[in-house]
N, C-alpha and C positions, 0 to 999 in steps of 0.2 A: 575351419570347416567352411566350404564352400558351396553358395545354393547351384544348383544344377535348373537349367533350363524345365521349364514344370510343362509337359501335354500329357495330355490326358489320353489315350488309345481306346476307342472300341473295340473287346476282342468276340469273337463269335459265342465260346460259351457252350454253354449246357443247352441244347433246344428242350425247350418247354413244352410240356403237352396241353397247356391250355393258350390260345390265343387271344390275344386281345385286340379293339378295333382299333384306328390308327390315332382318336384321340387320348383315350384310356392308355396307351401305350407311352406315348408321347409325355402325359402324365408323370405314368408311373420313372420315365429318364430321366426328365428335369429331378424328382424328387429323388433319384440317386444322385445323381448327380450334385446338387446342393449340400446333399446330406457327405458325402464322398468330400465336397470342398470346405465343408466345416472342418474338418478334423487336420486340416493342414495347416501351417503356419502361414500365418498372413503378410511375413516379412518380404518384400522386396526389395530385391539390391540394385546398384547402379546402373544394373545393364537394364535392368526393367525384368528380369526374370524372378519366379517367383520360389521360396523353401518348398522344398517338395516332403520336409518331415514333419511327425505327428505332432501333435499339439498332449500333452496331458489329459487335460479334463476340457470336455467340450463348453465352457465358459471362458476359458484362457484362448487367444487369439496367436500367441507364440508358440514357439517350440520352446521347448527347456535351455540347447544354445543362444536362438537370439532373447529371451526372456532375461538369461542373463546378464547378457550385454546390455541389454536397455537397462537395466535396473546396475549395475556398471557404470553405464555412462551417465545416468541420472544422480549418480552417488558422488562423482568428481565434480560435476555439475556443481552439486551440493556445497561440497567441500570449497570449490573454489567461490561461491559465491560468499559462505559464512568466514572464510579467509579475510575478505575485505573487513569485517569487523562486527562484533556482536555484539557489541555495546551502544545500541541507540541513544545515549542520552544527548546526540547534541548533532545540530544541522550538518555537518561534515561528516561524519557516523556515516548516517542517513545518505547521502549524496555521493561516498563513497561504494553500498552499497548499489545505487542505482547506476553507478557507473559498472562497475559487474556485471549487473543483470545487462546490460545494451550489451557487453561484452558476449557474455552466455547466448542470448539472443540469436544476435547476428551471424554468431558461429551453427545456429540451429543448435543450438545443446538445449536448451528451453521451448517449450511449446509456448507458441505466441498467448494462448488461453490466462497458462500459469504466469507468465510475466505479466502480465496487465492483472491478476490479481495479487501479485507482490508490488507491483508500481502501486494501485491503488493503497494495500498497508504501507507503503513507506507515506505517501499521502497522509493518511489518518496520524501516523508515529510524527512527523514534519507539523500537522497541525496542533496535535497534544503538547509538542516542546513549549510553548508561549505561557500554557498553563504551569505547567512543571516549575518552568523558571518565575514565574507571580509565587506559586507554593514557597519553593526554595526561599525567593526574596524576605517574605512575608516570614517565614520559618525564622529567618536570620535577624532578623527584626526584634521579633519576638523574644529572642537569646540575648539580643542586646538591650531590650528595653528591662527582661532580667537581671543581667548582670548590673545595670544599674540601678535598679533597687535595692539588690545584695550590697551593692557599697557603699548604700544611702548615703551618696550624694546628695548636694544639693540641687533642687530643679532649677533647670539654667532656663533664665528668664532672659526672653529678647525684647528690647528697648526699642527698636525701631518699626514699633506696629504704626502704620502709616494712616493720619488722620486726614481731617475731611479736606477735601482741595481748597489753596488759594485763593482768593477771587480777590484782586485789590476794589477797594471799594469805589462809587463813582462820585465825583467828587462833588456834583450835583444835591446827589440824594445824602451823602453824608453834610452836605449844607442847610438844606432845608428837615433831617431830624433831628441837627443843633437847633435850628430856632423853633420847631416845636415843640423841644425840650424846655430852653429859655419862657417861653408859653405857658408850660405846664405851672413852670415855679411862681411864675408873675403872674398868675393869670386875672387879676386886678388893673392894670398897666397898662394901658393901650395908648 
């Protein structure tokens, strides 16, 4: 189905036995008028013309045709972006997806609004991975510091806990508390 060029015609009409002054009048057009372009579809195609068919219910801005389509095209949308992968658990997932979405994008098949709040959750999903894997690690850990209980083993001791540093001693000071030592024992002897 194709939109047809939309004008609108003033046709003459029924004449009125009450008239009205030229503001009052003027009024009361616009407020047909407005009222008249509610109930049309608000789709416009390439050429810049406008659906000239009803809409449903005056909160719906389509007609039942393009309502479809849009909700159509929003569904492939869909489909081709969850295609990339629905399994967040790991930065490739994730980076996968966002490469979809520029895809979607670029193509207009995505409102610029809704991609930047799907880039924002992949965001939050990218920053929760760091935790997940401490969890994971930590979980794993934990299995294993089990299983070696269960086999009561023995606790495996390491021998190379590293004691206080070096310092060779200076040959000065190790001179002079040999003979205060010699001192202490004679201390009669001078």
């Amino acid at each position: 189905m194709e939109s047809n060029p939309y004008e609108k015609t003033r046709g003459d009409g029924v004449p009125s036995s009450i008239t009205l002054n030229g503001e009052a009048e003027s009024a009361a057009c616009h407020a047909e008028t407005t009222e008249g372009e509610a109930e049309l579809c608000r789709h416009i195609d390439a050429r810049g013309h406008r659906c000239r068919m009803l809409v449903m219910t005056p909160e719906q801005t389509l007609c039942p045709h393009h309502a479809q389509r849009e909700n159509r095209r929003i569904s492939e949308a869909a489909e081709e972006l969850l295609a990339s992968g629905t399994d967040f658990g790991d930065a490739a997932a994730v980076n996968r997806f966002l490469g979809a979405l520029i895809r979607q994008v670029t193509l207009k098949r995505i409102p610029r609004r809704d991609a930047v709040t799907l880039a924002y959750i992949c965001q939050l999903l990218l920053n929760s991975l760091g935790a997940i894997n401490r969890e994971e690690s930590l979980r794993l850990e934990e299995a294993r510091v089990r299983e070696s209980a269960a086999a009561k083993r023995p606790p495996r001791i390491i021998w190379d806990i590293p004691g206080p540093p070096y310092e060779p001693p200076d040959p000065l000071e190790a001179a002079l508390a040999k003979r205060q030592s010699k001192e202490e024992i004679r201390p009669g002897l001078k």
